[in-house]
C-alpha positions, 0 to 999 in steps of 0.5 A, spaced: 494 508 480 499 504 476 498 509 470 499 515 473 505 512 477 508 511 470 507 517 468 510 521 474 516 517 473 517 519 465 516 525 467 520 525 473 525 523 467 524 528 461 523 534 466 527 534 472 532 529 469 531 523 474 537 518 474 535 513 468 537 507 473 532 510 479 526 511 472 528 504 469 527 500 475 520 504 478 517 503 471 519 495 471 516 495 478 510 498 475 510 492 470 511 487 475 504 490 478 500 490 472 503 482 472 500 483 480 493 485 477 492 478 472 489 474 478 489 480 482 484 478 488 488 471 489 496 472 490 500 467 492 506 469 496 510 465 492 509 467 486 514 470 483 511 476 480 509 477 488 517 476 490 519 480 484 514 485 486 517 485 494 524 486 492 523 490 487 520 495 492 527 495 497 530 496 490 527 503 488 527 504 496 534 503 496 535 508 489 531 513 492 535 514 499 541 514 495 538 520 489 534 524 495 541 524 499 546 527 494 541 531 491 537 536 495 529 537 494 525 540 499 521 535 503 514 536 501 517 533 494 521 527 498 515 525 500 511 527 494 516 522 490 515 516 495 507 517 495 506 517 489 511 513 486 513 507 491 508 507 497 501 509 494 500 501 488 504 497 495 498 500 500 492 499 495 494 492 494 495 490 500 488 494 503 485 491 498 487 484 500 485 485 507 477 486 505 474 479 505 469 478 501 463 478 506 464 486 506 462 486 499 456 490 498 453 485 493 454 479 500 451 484 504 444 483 507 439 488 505 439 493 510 447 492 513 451 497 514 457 497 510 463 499 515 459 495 522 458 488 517 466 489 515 468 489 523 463 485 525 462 480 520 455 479 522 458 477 529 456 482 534 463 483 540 467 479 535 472 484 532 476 482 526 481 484 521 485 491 520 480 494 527 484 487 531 491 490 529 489 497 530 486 496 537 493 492 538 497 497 536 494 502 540 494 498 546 501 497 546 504 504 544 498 507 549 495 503 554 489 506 556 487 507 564 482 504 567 476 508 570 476 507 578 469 509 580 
C-alpha cells in the first residue's frame, strides 16, 4: 500500500502538476511509514518515527485542505486523493494493531471460527476489542429501545 501510495503521489506530480510542497511531504510521510514497517508489530507511541509519522498526517491534512480550497476538482477526486494518499496506510496500521495474536489462525484451536474467536476470545459473553467501541458508539448515537412485552 505504501508502494502505490508512492506512485499516485509521483503521478499526481508529473500528471496534474500537485504543488511539489504537498508531493514532498506525502512521500516523506510514506517514508516515515516503511521506518513504521521495521518493527512493525511492535510500535512504541514514543518512538520518534511513530510521533513523526502522527505529525506528519496533520501536515499532508493541512496542505491538502489549503490545495483542495483554492483549486476546484470535483468530489469523487477529493476523496480519492485522501483515501489513497493519506488515510488508506494510517487506518491499515491501526487495524492491523488492534488484532491481537490470539486471532492468529495459527494460535487458533482446530475447528475455531476465525471472526467468533476474535470477539470472544475463547470467552463466550465477554466481548473485547473493536465490537466494545462499536457497540459503545452505537449506543450513544442510537440507544436502542427496550421491548415491553
Amino acid at each position: 500500500m505504501i508502494w502505490f501510495s508512492t506512485a499516485v503521489l509521483i503521478g499526481l506530480y508529473v500528471f496534474e502538476r500537485f504543488p511539489t510542497s504537498m508531493i514532498g511531504v506525502g512521500l516523506f510521510t510514506n517514508l516515515v511509514y516503511f521506518g513504521l514497517l521495521q518493527t512493525f508489530p511492535f510500535i512504541m507511541l514514543t518512538s520518534p518515527n511513530f510521533i513523526l509519522s502522527c505529525g506528519l498526517v496533520v501536515v499532508n491534512h493541512y496542505l491538502a485542505f489549503q490545495f483542495f480550497a483554492e483549486e476546484y476538482y470535483p468530489f469523487s477526486e477529493v476523496l480519492a486523493y485522501f483515501t489513497f494518499c493519506l488515510w488508506i496506510i494510517p487506518f491499515a496500521f491501526f487495524v492491523s494493531l488492534s488484532a491481537g495474536e490470539n486471532v492468529l489462525p495459527s494460535t487458533m484451536q482446530p475447528g475455531d471460527d476465525v471472526v467468533s474467536n476474535y470477539f470472544t476470545k475463547g470467552k463466550r459473553g465477554k466481548r473485547l476489542g473493536i465490537l466494545v467501541v462499536f457497540s459503545f458508539i452505537k449506543e450513544a448515537i442510537l440507544p436502542s429501545r427496550q421491548k415491553i412485552y
